[in-house]
Backbone as JSON, one array per atom type, in Angstrom:
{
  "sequence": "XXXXXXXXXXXXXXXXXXXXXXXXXXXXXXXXXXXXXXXXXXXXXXXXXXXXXXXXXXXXXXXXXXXXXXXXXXXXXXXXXXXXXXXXXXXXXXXXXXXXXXXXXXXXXXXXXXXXXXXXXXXXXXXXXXXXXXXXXX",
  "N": [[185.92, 38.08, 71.2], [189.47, 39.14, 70.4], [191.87, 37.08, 68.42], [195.11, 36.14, 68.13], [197.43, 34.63, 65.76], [199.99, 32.46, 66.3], [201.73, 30.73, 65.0], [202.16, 29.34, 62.12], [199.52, 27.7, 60.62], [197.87, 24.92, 59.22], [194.05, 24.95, 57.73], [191.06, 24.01, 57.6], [190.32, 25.15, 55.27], [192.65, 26.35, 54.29], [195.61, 27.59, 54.54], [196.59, 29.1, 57.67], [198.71, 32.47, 58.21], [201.08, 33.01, 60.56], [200.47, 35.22, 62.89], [198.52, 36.18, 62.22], [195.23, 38.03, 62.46], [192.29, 37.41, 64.31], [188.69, 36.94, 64.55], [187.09, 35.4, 67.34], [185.85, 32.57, 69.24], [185.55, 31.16, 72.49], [185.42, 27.94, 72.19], [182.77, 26.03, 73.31], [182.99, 23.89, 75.45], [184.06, 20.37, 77.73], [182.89, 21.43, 81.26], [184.96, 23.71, 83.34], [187.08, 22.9, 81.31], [190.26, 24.33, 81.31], [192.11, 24.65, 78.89], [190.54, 24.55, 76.5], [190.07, 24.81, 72.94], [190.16, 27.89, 70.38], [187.63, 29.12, 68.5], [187.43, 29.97, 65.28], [185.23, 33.19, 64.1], [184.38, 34.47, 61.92], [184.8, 35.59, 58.8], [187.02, 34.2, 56.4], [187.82, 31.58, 57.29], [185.79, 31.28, 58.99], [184.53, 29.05, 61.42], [187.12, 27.19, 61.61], [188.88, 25.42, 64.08], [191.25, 26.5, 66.33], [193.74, 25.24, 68.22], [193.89, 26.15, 71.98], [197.3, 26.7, 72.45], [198.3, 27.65, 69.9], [197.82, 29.87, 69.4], [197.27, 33.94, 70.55], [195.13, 35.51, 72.96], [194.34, 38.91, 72.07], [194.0, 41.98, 73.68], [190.99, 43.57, 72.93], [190.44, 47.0, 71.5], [189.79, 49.68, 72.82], [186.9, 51.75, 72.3], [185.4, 55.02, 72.13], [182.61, 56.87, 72.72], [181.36, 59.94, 71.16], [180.81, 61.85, 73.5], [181.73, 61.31, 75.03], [184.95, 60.96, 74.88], [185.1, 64.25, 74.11], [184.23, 65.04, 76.8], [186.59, 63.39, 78.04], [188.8, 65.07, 76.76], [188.14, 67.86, 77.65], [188.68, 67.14, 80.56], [191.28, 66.81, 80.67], [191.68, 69.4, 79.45], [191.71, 70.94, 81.07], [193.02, 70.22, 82.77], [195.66, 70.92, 81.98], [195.28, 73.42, 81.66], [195.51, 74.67, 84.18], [197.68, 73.2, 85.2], [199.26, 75.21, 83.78], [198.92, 77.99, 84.85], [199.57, 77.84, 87.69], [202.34, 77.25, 86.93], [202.94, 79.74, 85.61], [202.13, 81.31, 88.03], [203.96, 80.51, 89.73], [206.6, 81.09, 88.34], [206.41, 84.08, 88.49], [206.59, 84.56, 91.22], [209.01, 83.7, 91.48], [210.35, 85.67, 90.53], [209.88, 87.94, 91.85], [210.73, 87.38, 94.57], [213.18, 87.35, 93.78], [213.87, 89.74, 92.77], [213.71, 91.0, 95.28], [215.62, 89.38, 96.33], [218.12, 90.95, 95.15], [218.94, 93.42, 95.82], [219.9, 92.73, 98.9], [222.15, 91.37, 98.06], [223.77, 93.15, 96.74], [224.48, 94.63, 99.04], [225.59, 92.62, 100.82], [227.71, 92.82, 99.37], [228.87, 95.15, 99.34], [229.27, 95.06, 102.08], [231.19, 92.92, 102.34], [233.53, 93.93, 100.93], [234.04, 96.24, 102.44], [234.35, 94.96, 104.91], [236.63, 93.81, 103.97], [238.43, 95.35, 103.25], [238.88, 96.3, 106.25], [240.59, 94.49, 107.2], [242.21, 94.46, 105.62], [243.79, 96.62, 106.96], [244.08, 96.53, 109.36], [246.14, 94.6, 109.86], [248.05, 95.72, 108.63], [248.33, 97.06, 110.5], [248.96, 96.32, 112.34], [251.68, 94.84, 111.47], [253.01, 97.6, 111.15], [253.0, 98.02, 114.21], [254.62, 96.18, 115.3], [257.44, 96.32, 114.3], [257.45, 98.76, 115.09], [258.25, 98.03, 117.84], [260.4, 95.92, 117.71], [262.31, 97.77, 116.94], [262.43, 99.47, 119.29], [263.21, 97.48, 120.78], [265.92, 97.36, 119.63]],
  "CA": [[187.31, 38.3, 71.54], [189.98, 38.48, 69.3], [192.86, 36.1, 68.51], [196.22, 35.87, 67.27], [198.36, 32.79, 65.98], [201.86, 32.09, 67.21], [202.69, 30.0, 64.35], [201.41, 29.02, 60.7], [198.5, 26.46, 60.82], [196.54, 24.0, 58.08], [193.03, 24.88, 58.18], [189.75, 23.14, 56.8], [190.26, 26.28, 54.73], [193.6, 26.7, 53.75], [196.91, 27.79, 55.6], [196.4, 30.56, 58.5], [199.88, 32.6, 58.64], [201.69, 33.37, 61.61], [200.5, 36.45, 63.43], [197.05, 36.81, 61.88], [194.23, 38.03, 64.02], [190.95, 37.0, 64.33], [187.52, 37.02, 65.43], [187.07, 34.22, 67.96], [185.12, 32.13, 70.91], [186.14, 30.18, 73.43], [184.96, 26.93, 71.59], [182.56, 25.23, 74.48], [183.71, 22.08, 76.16], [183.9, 19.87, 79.34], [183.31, 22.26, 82.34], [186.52, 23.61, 83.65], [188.6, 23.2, 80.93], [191.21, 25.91, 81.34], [192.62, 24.69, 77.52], [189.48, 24.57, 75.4], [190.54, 25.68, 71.53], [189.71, 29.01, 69.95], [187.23, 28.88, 67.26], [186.97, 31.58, 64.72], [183.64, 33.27, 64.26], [184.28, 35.27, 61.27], [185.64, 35.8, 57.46], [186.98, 33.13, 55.34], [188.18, 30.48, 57.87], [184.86, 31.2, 59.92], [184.32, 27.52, 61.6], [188.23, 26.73, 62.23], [189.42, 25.3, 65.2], [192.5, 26.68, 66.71], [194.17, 24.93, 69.67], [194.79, 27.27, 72.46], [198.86, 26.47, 72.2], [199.0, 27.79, 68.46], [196.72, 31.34, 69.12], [196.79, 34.1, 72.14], [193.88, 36.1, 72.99], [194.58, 40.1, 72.63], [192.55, 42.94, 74.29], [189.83, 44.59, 71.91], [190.86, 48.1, 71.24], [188.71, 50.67, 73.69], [186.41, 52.4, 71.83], [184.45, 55.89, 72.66], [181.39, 57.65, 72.0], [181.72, 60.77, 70.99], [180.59, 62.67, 74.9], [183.05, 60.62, 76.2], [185.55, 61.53, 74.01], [184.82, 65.44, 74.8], [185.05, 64.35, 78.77], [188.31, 63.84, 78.49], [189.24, 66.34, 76.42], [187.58, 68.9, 78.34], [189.12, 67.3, 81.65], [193.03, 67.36, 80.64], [192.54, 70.59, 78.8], [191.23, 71.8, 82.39], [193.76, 70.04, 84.13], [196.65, 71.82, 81.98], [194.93, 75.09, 82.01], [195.38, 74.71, 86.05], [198.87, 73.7, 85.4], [200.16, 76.46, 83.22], [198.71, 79.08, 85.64], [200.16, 77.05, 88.57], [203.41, 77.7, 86.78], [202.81, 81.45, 85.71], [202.05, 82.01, 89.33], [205.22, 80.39, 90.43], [207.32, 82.31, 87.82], [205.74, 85.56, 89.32], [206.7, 84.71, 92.44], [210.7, 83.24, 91.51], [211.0, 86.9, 89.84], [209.4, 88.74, 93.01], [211.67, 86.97, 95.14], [214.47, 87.56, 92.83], [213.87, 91.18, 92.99], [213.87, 91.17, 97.0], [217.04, 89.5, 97.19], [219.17, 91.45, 94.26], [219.62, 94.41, 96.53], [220.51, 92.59, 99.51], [223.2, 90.54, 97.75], [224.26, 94.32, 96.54], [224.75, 95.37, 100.27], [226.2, 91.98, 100.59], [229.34, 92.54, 98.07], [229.32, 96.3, 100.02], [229.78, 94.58, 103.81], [232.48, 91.9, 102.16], [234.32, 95.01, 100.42], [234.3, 97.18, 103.85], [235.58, 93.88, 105.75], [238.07, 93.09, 103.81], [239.71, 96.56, 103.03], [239.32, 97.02, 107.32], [241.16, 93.21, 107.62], [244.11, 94.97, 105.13], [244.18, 97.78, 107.52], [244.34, 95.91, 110.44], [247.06, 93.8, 109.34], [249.03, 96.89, 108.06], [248.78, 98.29, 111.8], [249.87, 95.41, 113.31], [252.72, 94.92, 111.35], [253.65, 98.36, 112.09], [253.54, 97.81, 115.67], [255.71, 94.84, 115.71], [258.4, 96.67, 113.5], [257.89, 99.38, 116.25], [258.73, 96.83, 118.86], [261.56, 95.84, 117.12], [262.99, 98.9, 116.84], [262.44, 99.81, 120.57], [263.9, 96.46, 121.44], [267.3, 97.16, 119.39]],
  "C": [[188.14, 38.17, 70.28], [191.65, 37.68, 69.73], [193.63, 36.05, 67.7], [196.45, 34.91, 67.09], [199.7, 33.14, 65.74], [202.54, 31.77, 66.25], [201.42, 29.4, 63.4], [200.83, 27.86, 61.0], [197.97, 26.27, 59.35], [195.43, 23.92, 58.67], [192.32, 23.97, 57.36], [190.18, 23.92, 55.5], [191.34, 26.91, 53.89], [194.59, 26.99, 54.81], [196.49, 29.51, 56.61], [198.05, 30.93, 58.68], [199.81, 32.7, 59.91], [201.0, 35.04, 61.81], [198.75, 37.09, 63.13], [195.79, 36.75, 62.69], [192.91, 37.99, 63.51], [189.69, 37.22, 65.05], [187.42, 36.16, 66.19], [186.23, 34.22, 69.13], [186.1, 31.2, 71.04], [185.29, 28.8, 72.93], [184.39, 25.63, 72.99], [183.18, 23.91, 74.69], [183.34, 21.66, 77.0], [184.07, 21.35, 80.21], [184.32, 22.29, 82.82], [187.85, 23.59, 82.97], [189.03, 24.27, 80.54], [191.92, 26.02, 79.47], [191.69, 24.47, 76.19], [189.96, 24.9, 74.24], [189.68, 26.84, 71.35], [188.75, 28.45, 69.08], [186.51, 30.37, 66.21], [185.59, 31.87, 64.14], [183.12, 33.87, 63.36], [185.11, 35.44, 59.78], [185.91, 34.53, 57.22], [186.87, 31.99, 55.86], [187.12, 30.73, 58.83], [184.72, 29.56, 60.37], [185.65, 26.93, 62.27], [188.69, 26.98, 63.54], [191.07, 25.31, 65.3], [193.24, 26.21, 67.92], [194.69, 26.09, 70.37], [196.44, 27.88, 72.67], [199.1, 27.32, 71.27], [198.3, 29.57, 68.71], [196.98, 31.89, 71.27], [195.91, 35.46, 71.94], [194.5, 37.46, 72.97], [193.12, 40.82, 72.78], [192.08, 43.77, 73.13], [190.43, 45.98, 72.55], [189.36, 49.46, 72.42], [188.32, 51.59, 72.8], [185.31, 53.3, 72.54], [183.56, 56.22, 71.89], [182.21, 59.24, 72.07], [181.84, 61.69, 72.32], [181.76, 62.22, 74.89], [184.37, 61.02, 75.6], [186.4, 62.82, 74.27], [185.4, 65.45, 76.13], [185.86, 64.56, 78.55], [188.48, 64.38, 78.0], [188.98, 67.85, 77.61], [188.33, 68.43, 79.76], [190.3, 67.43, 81.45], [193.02, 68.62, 79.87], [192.01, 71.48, 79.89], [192.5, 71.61, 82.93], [195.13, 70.41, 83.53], [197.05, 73.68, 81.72], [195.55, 75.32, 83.08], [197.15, 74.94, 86.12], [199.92, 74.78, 84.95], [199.85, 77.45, 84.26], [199.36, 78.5, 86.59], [201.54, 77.48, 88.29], [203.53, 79.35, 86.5], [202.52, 82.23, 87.33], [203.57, 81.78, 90.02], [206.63, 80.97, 89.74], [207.47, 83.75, 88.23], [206.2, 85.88, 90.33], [208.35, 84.25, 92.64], [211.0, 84.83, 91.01], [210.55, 87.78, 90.95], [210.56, 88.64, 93.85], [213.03, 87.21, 94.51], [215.05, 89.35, 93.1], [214.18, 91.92, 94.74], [215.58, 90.98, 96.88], [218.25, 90.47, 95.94], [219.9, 92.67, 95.21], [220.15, 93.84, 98.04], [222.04, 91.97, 99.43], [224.2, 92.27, 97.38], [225.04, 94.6, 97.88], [225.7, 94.27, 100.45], [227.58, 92.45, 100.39], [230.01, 94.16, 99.15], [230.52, 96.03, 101.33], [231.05, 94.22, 103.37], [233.43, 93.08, 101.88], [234.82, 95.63, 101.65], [235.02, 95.8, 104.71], [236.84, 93.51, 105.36], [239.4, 94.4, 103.88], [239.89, 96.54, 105.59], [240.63, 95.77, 107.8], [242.41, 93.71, 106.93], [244.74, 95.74, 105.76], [244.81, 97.1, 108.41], [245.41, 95.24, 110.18], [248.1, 94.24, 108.52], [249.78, 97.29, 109.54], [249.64, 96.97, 112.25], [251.12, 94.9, 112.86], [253.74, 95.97, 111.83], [254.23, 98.53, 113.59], [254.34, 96.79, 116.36], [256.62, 95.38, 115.27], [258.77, 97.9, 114.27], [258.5, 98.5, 117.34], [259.89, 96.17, 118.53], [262.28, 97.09, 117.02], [263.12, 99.74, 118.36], [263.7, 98.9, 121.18], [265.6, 96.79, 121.16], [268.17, 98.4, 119.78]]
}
């Protein structure tokens, strides 16, 4: 495992800074104890005991073989093959659809045009016929 320290220590060995990481065991003990010290297993200060307080354990770095490696490569450059076509199909199909509705929105603007000129008409006559009606009346 390896092991950081929290804060500058006096070793057998000399001074360990702050932050420097290490090789380390869990330095056996009484069964159970949850606070056992570190003890490093490797390079200059090999032998020094670190209380668990002053040091915290980080996770070893995941290392592949080369297949494995490949694997994934080969599965996310599948799985954004899938999604680019996924999107080229749904582009295909926003411009299909696009094309459907352009001419109904055309006819559209036609209808609104024809309603509105018959709503000016209408509203021409019926003035007229009130202005007749007035003119009967007087």
């Amino acid at each position: 495992m390896k092991i950081k320290t929290i804060k500058v220590l006096r070793g057998s060995k000399g001074y360990i800074g702050k932050g420097e990481e290490f090789e380390a065991r869990i330095l056996p003990s009484m069964p159970f104890q949850f606070n056992a010290p570190f003890q490093i297993i490797e390079g200059e200060h090999s032998g020094v005991i670190i209380p668990r307080e002053n040091a915290i354990e980080i996770e070893n770095e995941k290392i592949y073989t080369v297949k494995q490696w490949k694997d994934q490569e080969d599965y996310y450059t599948e799985k954004l093959i899938k999604a680019e076509d996924k999107t080229k199909r749904l582009e295909k199909l926003v411009n299909e659809l696009t094309k459907q509705i352009d001419p109904k929105n055309k006819e559209i603007e036609k209808l609104t045009f024809f309603v509105e000129m018959l709503s000016t008409a209408l509203e021409a006559s019926c003035k007229a016929i009130e202005a007749l009606k007035e003119q009967k009346a007087n």
